[in-house]
N, C-alpha and C positions, 0 to 999 in steps of 0.2 A: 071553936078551936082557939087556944092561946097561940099569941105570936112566937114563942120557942116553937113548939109543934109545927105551927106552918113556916117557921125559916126550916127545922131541918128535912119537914116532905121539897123546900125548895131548891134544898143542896144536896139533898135527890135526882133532883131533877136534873140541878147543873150536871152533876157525875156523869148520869146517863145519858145526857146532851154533850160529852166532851168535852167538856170545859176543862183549860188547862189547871191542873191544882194550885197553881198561887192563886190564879181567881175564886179556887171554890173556899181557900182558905182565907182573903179577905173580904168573901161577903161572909164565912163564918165567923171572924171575927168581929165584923160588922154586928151583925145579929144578936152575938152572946156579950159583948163586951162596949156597946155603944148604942144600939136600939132599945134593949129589954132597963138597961142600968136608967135612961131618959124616963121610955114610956110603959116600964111595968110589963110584967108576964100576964099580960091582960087579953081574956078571947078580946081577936080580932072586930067581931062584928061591934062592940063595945065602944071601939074608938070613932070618935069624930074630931071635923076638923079645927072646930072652934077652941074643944075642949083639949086636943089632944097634940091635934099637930101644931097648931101655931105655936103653944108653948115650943115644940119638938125644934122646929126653926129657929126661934128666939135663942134658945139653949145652944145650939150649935153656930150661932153669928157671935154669940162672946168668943172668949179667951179660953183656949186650948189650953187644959191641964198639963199637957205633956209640953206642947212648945213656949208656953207661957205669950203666945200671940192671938192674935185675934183671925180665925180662919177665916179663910177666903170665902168670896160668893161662889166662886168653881166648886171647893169643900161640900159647903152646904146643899149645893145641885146636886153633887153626885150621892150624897147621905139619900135625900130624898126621892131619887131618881130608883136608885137600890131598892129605897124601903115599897118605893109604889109600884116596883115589878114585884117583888115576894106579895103584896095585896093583891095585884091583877092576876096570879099564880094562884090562888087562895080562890079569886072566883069564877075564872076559869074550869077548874076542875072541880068546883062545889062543895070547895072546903067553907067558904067564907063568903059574904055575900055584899062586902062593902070595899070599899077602897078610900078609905078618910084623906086623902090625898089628889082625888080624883079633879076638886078645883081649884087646884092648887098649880098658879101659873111659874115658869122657872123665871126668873129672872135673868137679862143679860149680864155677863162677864166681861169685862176688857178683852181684848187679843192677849198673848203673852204675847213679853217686853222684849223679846230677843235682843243683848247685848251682844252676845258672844261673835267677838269676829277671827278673821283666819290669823294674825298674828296673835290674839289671847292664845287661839288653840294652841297654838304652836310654844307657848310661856308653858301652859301647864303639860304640855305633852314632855318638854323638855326635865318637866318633875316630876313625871309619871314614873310609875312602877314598868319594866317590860311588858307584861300581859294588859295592864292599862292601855301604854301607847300603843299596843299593837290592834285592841281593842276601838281603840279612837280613829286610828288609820281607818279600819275594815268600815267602823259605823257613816265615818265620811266620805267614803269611796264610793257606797252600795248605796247609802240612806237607809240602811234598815233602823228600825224602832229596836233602842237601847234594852237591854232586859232579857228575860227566856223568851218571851214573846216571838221574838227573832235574832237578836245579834247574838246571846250567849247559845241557842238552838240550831244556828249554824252548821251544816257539816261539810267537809270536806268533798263528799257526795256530790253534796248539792252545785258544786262547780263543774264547768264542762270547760277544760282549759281548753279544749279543740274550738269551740266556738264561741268562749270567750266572754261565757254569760256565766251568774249565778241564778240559781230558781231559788228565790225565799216563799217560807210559807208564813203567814201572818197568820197569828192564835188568833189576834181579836179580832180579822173579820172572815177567817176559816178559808182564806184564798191561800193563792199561789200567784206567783208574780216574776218573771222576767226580768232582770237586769241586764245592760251588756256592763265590761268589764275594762276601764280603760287600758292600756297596752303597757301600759309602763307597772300601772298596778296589780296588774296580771302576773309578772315577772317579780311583783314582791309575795304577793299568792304560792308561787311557785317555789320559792326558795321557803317559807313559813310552813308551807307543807312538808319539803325534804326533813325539814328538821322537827316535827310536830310528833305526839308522843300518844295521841288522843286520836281517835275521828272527829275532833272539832276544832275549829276555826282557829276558836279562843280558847287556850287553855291556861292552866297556874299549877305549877309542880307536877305534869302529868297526870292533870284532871278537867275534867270540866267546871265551868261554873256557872252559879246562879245569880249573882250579883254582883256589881264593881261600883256600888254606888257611892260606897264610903272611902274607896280608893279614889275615884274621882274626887268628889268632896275634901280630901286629904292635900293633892297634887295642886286644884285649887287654890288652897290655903298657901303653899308652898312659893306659887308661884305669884303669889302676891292679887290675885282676882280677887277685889270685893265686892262686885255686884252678884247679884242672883244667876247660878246657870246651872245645866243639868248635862248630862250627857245626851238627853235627847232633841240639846240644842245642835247638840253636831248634824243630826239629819235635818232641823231648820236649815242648817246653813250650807248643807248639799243644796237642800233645793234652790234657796236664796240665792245661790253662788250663781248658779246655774243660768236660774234666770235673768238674773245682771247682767249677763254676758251671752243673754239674746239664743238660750234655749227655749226649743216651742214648749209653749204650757200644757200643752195634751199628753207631749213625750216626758214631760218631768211629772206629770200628775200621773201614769202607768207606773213609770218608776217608783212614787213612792204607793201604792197600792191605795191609792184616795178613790173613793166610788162615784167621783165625778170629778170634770175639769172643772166645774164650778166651788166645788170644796178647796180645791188649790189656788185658784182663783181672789176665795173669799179669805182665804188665810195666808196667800204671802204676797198680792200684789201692791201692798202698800209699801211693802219693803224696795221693790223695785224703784226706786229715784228716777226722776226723767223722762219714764217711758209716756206718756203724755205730749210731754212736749216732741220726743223724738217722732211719736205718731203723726203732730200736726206737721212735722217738719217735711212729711213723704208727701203731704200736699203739692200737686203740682198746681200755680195761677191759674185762676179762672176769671179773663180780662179782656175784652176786644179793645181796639183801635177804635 
């Protein structure tokens, strides 16, 4: 079986596994427009790793035709990470009987840099479009994941103004998750809904949407930010915030829907400043006379 044939039995697969359709359209884009262009419309069992993938990595650690930069090692994980589940897909079901990626170890990534802090927000929020800022409010108040995933997927619904929570559902790990709802942000909830046009959270001219990433990106610009940030630095900076100011880590790792306190743990406690030393300080002397 050629690798065309086996990505689309595996965007089959995704379909019928529910996967949201941005996902199913860039692993198809993936497929048709970055895997086959590298490594040829070549049966699967044909490829190895010497011959096939390391070229495949090499190719992908240059310079991006499109951004004229040199992709990142995160980039190349996730190429590779794709292409070896449509392989393990392939032998699974006895399409294919190899996986030329099989010893192929990932490489570690740096943490991201998180710049973004609460007065940046507040510069570009000040250059935001309305359905932007109102956008950036909601995604730092709740922490949801920026995107259809959750923050543009939002409904109206989904809020229980009587007790003060929202229930988000996360595409990517097929949960549901509990937030409670600060009091003050609740009462800007309440008025955004009076006047909402949509059943969604987030709207722009009496619709929903799918993306605000180039409106970010724009406001950005405007308000003079030149280091690297994204929108779903705002929900870094829920949590960060949070825990700076001496929230329990169990309670802000449910909040953001992390499938361990140690995921939370491993990804924001560096940011926390001081807690080290604040911990030695609870030490009570241990001294006789």
């Amino acid at each position: 079986m050629v690798l065309s044939e086996l990505g689309s039995k595996y965007l089959a697969h995704m379909k019928a596994s529910g996967r949201t359709e941005k996902h199913i359209r860039n692993i198809e884009h993936l497929v048709n427009h970055v895997f086959i262009p590298v490594l040829g419309d070549k049966p699967v069992d044909s490829l190895s790793y010497q011959e096939n993938m390391i070229p495949f990595i090499l190719h992908f650690q240059g310079v991006s035709s499109r951004t004229g930069k040199v992709r990142s090692q995160y980039t190349v994980n996730k190429y590779c990470d794709y292409l070896s589940f449509i392989f393990n897909f392939g032998i699974d079901n006895g399409f294919t009987s190899v996986n030329p990626l099989k010893i192929w170890k990932k490489p570690k990534v740096q943490p991201w840099d998180m710049k973004l802090t609460l007065d940046d927000a507040k510069k570009i929020m000040i250059n935001a479009e309305p359905h932007l800022k109102w956008a950036m409010e909601v995604c730092f108040n709740l922490g949801t994941r920026p995107g259809e995933s959750e923050l543009l997927s939002l409904k109206w619904e989904d809020i229980d103004f009587k007790a003060s929570t929202v229930r988000i559902y996360a595409s990517k790990t097929k949960t549901y998750r509990t937030v409670p709802i600060n009091p003050e942000f609740l009462k800007r909830l309440e008025k955004e809904q009076a006047e909402s046009q949509t059943g969604y959270v987030i709207e722009y001219m009496g619709r929903n949407l799918t993306t605000i990433r180039k409106a970010f990106k724009n406001a950005c610009k405007r308000a003079g930010i030149t280091y690297q940030t994204s929108m779903y630095d705002l929900r870094h900076l829920f949590a960060t915030t949070l825990l700076r100011k001496g929230a329990d880590l169990a309670a802000v790792s449910k909040m953001m829907g992390h499938s361990t306190v140690k995921m939370t743990a491993d990804t924001y406690y560096h940011y926390m400043e001081g807690e080290k030393e604040r911990a030695v300080n609870l030490l009570p002397a241990l001294e006789v006379a």
